[in-house]
Structure formats: C-alpha cells, structure tokens
VEXFI-407249 format. One line per 3 residues: number of its first residue (from 1); for each residue y, x, z of N, C-alpha, C. Coordinates in steps of 0.2 Angstrom, whole numbers. Atoms other than C-alpha are relative to their C-alpha. Example, Ala and Ser with C-alpha at 12.3 -4.5 7.8 and 13.67 -1.06 7.14 Angstrom:
! residues 2
1 = -6 4 0 -22 62 39 6 4 0 ~ -6 -4 -1 -5 68 36 5 -4 3
This chain:
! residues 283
1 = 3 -2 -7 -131 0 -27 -7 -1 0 ~ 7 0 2 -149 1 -34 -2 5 6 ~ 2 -6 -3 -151 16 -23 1 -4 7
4 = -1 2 -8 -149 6 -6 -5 0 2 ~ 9 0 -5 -163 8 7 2 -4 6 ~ 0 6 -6 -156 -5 20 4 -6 -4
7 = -4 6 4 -152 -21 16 1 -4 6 ~ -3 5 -5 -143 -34 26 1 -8 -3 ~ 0 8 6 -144 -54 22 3 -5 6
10 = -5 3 -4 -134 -69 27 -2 -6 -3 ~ 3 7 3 -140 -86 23 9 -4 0 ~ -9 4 1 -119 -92 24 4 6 4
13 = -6 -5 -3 -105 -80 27 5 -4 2 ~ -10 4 -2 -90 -94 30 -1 1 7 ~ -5 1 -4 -92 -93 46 3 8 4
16 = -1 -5 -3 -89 -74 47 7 2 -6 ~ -6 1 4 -74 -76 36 8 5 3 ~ -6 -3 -4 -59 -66 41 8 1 -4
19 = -3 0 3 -47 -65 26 -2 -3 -9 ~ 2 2 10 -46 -74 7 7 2 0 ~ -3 0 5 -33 -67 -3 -1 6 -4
22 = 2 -4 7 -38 -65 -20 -6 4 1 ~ 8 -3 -1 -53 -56 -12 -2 -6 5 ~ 2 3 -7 -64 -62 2 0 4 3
25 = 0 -4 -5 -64 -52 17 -6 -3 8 ~ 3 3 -6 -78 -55 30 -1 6 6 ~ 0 -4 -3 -80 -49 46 -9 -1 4
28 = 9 3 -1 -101 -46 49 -1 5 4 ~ 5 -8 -5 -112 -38 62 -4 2 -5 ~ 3 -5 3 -118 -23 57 -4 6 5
31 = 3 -5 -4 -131 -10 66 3 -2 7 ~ -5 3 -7 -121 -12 84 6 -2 2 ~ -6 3 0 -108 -16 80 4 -4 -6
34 = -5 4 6 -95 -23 66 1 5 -6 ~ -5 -1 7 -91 -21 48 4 -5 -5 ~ -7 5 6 -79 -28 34 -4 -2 -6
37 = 2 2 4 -88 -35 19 4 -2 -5 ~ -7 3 3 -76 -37 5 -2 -1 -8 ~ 5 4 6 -82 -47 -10 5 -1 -6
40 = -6 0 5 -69 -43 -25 -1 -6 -4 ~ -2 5 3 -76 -58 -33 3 -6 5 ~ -1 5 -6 -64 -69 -24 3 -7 -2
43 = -1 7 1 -55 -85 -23 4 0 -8 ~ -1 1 9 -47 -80 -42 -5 -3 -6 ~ 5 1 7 -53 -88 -57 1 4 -3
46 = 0 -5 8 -56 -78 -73 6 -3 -2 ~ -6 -2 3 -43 -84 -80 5 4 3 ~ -6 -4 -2 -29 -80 -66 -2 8 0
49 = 0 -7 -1 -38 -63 -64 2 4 -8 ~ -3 -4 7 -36 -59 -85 8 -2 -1 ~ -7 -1 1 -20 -65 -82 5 3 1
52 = -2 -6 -5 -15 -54 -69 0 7 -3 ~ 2 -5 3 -24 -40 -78 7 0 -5 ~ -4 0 5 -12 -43 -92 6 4 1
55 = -5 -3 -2 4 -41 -82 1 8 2 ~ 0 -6 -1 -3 -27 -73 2 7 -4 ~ 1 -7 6 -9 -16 -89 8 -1 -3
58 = -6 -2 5 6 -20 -99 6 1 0 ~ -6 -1 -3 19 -23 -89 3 5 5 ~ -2 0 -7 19 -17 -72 -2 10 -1
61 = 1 -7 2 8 0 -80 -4 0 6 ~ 4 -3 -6 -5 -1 -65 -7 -4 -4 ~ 7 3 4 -25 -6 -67 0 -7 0
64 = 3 6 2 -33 -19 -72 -1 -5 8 ~ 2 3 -6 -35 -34 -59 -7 -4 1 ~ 7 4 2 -54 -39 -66 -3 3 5
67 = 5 -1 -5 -66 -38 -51 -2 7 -1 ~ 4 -7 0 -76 -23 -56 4 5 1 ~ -6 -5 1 -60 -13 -60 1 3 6
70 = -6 -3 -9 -51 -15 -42 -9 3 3 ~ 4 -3 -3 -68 -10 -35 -2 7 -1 ~ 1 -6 3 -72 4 -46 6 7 5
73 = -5 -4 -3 -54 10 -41 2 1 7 ~ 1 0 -7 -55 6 -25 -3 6 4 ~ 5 -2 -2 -69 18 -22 3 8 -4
76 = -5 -5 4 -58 32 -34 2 1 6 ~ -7 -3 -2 -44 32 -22 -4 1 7 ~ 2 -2 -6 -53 30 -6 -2 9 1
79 = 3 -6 0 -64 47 -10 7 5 -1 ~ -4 -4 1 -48 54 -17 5 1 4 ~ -3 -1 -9 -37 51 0 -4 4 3
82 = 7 -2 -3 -51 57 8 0 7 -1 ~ 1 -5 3 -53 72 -1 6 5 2 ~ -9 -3 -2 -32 78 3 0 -2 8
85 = 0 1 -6 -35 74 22 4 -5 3 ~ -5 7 -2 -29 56 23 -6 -3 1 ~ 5 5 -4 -39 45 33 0 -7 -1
88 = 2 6 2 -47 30 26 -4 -2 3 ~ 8 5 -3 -61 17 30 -5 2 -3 ~ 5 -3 5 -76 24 27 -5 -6 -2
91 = 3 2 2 -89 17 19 -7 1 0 ~ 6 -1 1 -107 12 16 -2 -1 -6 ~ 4 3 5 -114 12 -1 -7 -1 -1
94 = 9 0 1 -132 15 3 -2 -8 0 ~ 4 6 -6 -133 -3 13 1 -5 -7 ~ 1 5 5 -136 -18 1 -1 -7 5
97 = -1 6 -1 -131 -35 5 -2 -7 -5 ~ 3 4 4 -140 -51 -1 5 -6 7 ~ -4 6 -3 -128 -67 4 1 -5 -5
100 = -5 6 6 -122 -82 -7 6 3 -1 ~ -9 -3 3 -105 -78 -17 -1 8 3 ~ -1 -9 0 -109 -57 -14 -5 2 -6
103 = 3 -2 6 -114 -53 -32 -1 8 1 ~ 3 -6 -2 -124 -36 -33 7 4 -6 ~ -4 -5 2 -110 -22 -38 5 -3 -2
106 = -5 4 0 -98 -34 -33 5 0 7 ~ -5 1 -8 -91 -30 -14 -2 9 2 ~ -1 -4 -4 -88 -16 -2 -4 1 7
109 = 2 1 -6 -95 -14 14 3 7 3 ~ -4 -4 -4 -82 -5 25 -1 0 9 ~ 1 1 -5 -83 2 42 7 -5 3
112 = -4 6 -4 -73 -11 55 6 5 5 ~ -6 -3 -4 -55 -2 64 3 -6 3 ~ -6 6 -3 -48 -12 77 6 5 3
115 = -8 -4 -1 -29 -4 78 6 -4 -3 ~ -5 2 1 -11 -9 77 2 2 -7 ~ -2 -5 7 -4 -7 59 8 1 3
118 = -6 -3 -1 12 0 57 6 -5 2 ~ -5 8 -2 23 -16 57 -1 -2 7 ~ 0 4 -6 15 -22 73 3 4 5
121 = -5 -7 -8 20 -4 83 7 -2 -2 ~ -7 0 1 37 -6 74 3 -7 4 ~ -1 3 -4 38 -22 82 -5 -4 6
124 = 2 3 -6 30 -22 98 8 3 4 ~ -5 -3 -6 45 -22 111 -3 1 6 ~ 1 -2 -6 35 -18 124 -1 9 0
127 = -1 -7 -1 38 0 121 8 1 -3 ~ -6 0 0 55 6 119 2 5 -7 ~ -2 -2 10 65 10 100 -1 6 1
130 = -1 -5 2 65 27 105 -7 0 -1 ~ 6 -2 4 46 28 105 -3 -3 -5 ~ 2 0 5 44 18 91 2 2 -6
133 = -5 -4 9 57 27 78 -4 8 1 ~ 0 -7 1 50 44 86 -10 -1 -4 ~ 8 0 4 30 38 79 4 -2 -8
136 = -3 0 8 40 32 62 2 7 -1 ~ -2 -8 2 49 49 61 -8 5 -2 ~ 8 -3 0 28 56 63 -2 -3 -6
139 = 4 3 7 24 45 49 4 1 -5 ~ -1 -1 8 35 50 36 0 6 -1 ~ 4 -5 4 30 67 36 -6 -2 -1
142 = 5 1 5 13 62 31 2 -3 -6 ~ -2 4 3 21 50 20 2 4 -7 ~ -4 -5 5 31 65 12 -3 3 -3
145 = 6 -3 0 16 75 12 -4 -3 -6 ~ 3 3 5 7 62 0 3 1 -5 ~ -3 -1 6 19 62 -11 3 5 -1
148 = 2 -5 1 21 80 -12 -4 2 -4 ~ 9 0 2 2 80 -18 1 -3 -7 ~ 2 6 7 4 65 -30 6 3 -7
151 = -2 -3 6 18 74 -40 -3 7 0 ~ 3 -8 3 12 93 -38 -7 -3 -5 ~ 8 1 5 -6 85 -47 1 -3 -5
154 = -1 3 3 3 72 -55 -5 -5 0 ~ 7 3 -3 -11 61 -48 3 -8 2 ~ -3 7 0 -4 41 -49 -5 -3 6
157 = 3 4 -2 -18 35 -38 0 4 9 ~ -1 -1 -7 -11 44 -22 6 -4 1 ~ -8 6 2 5 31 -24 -4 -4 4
160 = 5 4 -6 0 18 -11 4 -6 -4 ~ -3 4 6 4 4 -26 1 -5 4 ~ -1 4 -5 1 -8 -11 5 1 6
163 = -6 -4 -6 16 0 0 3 -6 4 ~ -3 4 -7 21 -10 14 -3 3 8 ~ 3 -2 -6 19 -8 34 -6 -4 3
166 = 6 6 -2 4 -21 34 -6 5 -3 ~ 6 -4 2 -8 -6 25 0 6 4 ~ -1 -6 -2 -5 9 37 -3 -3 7
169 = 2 2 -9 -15 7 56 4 9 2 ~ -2 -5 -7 -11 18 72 -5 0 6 ~ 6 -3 -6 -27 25 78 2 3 8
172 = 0 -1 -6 -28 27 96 2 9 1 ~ -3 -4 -1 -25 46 94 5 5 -5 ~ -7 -1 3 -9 44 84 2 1 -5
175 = 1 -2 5 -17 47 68 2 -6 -6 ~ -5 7 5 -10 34 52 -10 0 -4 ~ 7 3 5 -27 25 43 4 -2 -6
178 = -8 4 6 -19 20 25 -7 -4 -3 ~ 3 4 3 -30 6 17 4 -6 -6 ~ -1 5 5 -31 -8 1 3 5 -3
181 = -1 -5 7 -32 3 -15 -4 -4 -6 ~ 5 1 7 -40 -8 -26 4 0 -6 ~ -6 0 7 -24 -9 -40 1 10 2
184 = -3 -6 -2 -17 9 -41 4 0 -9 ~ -6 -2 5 -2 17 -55 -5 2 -6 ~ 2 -4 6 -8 23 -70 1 8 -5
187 = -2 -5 5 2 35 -80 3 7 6 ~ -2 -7 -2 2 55 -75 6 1 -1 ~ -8 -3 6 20 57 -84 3 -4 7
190 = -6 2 -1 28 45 -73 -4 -2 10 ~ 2 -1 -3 20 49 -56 9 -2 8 ~ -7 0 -5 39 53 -48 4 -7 0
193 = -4 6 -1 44 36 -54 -4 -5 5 ~ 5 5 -4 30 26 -45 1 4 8 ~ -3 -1 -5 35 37 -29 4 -4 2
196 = -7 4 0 53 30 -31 -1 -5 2 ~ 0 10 -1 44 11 -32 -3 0 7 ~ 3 1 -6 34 16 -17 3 0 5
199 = -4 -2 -8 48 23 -6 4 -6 3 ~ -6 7 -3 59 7 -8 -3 -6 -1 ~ 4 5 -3 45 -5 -5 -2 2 6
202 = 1 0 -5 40 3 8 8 -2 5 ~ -7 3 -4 59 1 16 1 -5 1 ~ -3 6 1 63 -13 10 -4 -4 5
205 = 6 6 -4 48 -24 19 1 2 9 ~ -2 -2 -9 52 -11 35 6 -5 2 ~ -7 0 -4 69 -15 36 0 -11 0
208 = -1 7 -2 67 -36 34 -3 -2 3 ~ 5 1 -5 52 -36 43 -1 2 9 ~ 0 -2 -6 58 -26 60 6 -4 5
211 = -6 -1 -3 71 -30 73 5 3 1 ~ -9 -4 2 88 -25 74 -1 6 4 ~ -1 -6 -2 85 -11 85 -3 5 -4
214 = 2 -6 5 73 -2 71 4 -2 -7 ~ -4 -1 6 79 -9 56 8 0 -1 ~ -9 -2 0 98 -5 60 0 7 -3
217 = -3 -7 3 97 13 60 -9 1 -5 ~ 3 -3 3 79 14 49 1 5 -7 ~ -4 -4 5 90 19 34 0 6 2
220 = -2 -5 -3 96 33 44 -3 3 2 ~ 9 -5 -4 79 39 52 -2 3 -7 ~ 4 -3 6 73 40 34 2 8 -2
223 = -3 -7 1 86 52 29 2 5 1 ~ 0 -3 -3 87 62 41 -7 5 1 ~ 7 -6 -1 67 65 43 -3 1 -4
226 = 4 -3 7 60 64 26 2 5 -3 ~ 0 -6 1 59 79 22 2 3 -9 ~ -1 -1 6 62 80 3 6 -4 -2
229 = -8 3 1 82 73 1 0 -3 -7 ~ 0 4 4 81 71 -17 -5 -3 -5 ~ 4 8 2 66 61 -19 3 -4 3
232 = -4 6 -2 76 50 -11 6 -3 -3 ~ -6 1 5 91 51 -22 -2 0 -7 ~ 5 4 6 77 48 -35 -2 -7 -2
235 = 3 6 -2 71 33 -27 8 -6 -1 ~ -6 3 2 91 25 -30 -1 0 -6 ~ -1 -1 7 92 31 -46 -5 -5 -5
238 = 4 3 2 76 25 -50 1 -9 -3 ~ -2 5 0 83 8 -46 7 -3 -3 ~ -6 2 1 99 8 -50 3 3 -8
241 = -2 -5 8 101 22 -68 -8 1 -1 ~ 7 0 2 81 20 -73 1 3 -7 ~ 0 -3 8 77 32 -88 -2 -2 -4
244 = 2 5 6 70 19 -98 7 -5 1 ~ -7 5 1 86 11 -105 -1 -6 0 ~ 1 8 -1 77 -6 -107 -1 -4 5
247 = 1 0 -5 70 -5 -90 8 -1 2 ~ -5 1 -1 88 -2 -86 6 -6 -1 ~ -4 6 3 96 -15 -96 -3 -8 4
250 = 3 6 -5 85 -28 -84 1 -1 3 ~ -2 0 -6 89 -23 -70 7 -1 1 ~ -6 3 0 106 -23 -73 2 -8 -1
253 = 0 6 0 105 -42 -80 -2 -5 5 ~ 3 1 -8 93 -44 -63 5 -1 3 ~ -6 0 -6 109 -40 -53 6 -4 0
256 = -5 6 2 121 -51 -65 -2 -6 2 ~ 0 2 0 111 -64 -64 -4 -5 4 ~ 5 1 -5 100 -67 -50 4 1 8
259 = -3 -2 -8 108 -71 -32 -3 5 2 ~ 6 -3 -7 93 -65 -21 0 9 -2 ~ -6 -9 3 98 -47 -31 3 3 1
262 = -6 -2 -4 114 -46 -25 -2 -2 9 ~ 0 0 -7 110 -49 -6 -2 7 3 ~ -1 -5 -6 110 -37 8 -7 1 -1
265 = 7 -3 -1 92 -38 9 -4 2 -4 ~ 6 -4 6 86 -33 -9 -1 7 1 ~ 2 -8 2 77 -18 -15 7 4 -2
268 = -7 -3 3 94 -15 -24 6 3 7 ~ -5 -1 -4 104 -15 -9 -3 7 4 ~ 5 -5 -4 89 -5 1 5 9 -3
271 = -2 -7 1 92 9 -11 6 5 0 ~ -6 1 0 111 7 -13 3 6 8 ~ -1 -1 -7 110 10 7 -4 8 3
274 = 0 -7 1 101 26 4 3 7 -2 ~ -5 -4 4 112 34 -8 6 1 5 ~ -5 0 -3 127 31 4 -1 4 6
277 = 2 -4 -6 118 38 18 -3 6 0 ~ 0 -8 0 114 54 10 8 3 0 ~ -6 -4 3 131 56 3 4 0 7
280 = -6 -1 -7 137 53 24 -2 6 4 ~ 3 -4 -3 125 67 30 1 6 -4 ~ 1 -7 5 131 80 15 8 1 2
283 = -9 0 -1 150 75 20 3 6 2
C-alpha cells in the first residue's frame, strides 16, 4: 500500500473491536461514517497458521492459510466476483492505516454494510415461511448462476469455500452481498467437485440452522428451484460414490464408523435427502 494518499491512525483499536476469529476484525470511523478494518495477522500463531496451511494445501486442496495468502486471495476473488456481477464489499486500497498490531500489507480496509445475512431472514419469524422460502427460491438462482460461471471457466475461486448462510447479506433492495474469501479451492480439473462440497454445506448448515417451518420442506425448495437438476445429483454422488476411490473408501469408513455420520443431520444424510427428492419429482 505504498501508493496510499490518506492515511488514518489509531493510538489503540481494542476498543473498536468487532470480531476475533483467526483474524481481527475492527469496526472504525472512517470519512463520515464506518468501516471494517480486518487485520489477517490475527489471534493465530505461526505455528497454528503453518499448520493449517498444511491441511489446507495437501489435504483439503484449498490455499494456503499464511496471512499474506488469505489476503492476496481475498483481494483475487473480491475483484473476480465483482467482475461476473456479484456484489461484494468494496474496498479501499488507496487509505493507509498506522495502528499497533495492523502491520503494513497486512489488513484490509472494507466498506461497513449494515444488513441481515441470510440465516437471520431465514429465521426471522416476524415474516411469514412463504416470504421467506420465496427470497430463498431468489437466492438460488444466483447461486445457480455462480456455479454455472465457475464450471463454464473452470474458475475454483468462484466456489464460496466458506459456504454457509452467515456469508450472504440481504440488501435493503433484495439484492445478496456474498463475503469472507480469504481461503478459496484450488484445482481447475476439479471445479464441479468443489460445487458439490459447496451445495451440501451450504444445506446442510441451512437445514440445522433454521426452523421447522424452512428447514422441513428446504430439501424440496432446493429441488424444485435450482435450476440445474444434475448438479444436484452430482452434489450426492459426490458424497456418497466419490471419484477418487480413496476419497471414497473414507468416506465409506466415515459412515461405518463414526455415529455423528450416520445421523439425520449429517452432510451424508443432507445429500442422501436430495437424491430421494429428485428421484420423487421424476416419478
């Protein structure tokens, strides 16, 4: 950030604190109002971070989780959302921050969104199921949309590696923000499999995170509006007949020997709940 012409300082940030995990997350006045300040060197030590890193690159196949990395990519995928008409947090690189613990080409400085994420609309009952499954039914065509993109380009950093309903807001005019991109997938070849991990993480967190009134029928909403059937019956497969036979042979041992595997509420079950729910709508 050599190139900054404003600069902002802070003789102590704790008491503008807003979230610690594994990063810092501050929330500071800016110009007239508020921004996010987000400091990748955070409460991780070097070791956990290389250790992390490790799982990630070798096992898991996403980036690295060394400070510099998640911010490098962070600023990748923001631009590359951004670029396909997906609406991110935008950003200030010009501005330069002088604070204790905010090392130089070591934080973010994000604009500030105050909005409900997707979880919270999923459960506010002060609107009623039908209008909150008919803004879900809106959100997975975009959803569909993106993943659409990331296989046509084979593009792994449109995958929302962070997939859950706690990264998605709902702008006042009904439009989805998607943020936290600092990890992203790796390998072009296996783009359609990282889909699959995102579809049934995102469910999976829907369906134990909402009320009985959305997560009862949310299996069935899915299937009905997502527009691509068999990436869906991908996103099963994926989990259940994996094309890497050792991956496969895991999973399988996963399900022989792991309770919390066999329950109603695993990822396993999720997908399980898919499969059966296309195979009731082809009847």
């Amino acid at each position: 950030m050599s190139g900054s012409h404003e600069v902002i300082r802070f003789a102590d940030l704790k008491p503008c604190l807003l979230l610690q995990n594994g990063n810092y997350l501050y929330k500071i006045p800016f110009r007239d109002g508020t921004a996010v300040l987000k400091v990748y060197y955070g409460s991780r030590g070097w070791f956990s971070c290389l250790t992390k890193s490790l799982e990630n690159v070798l096992l898991a196949g996403q980036t690295s989780y060394m400070p510099k990395t998640r911010l490098r990519v962070e600023m990748e995928c923001l631009a590359l959302w951004r670029k396909h008409g997906f609406r991110v947090f935008d950003i200030y690189p010009e501005v330069r921050v002088e604070a204790p613990g905010c090392p130089e080409g070591g934080y973010l400085l994000f604009e500030y969104v105050a909005a409900p994420k997707l979880i919270d609309w999923l459960n506010d009952q002060s609107k009623s199921a039908g209008e909150r499954l008919a803004l879900y039914r809106r959100w997975l065509q975009e959803w569909s949309r993106r993943h659409d993109i990331a296989i046509r380009e084979r593009e792994p950093r449109l995958v929302h590696e962070n997939g859950d309903g706690k990264h998605v807001m709902i702008l006042p005019d009904g439009s989805f923000l998607w943020f936290d991109f600092e990890m992203a997938f790796r390998s072009p070849r296996r783009v359609a499999q990282h889909v699959s991990h995102e579809i049934i993480q995102y469910l999976w967190f829907l369906r134990q995170s909402t009320p009985p009134e959305i997560s009862g029928p949310l299996i069935e909403e899915t299937v009905r509006h997502y527009p691509v059937k068999e990436r869906l019956r991908q996103a099963h497969d994926y989990f259940w007949r994996h094309p890497n036979l050792l991956h496969r042979f895991g999973r399988a041992c996963d399900r022989a020997f792991k309770a919390k595997a066999r329950k109603p509420s695993s990822k396993y079950s999720v997908a399980r709940l898919i499969r059966e729910q296309l195979e009731r709508i082809n009847a």
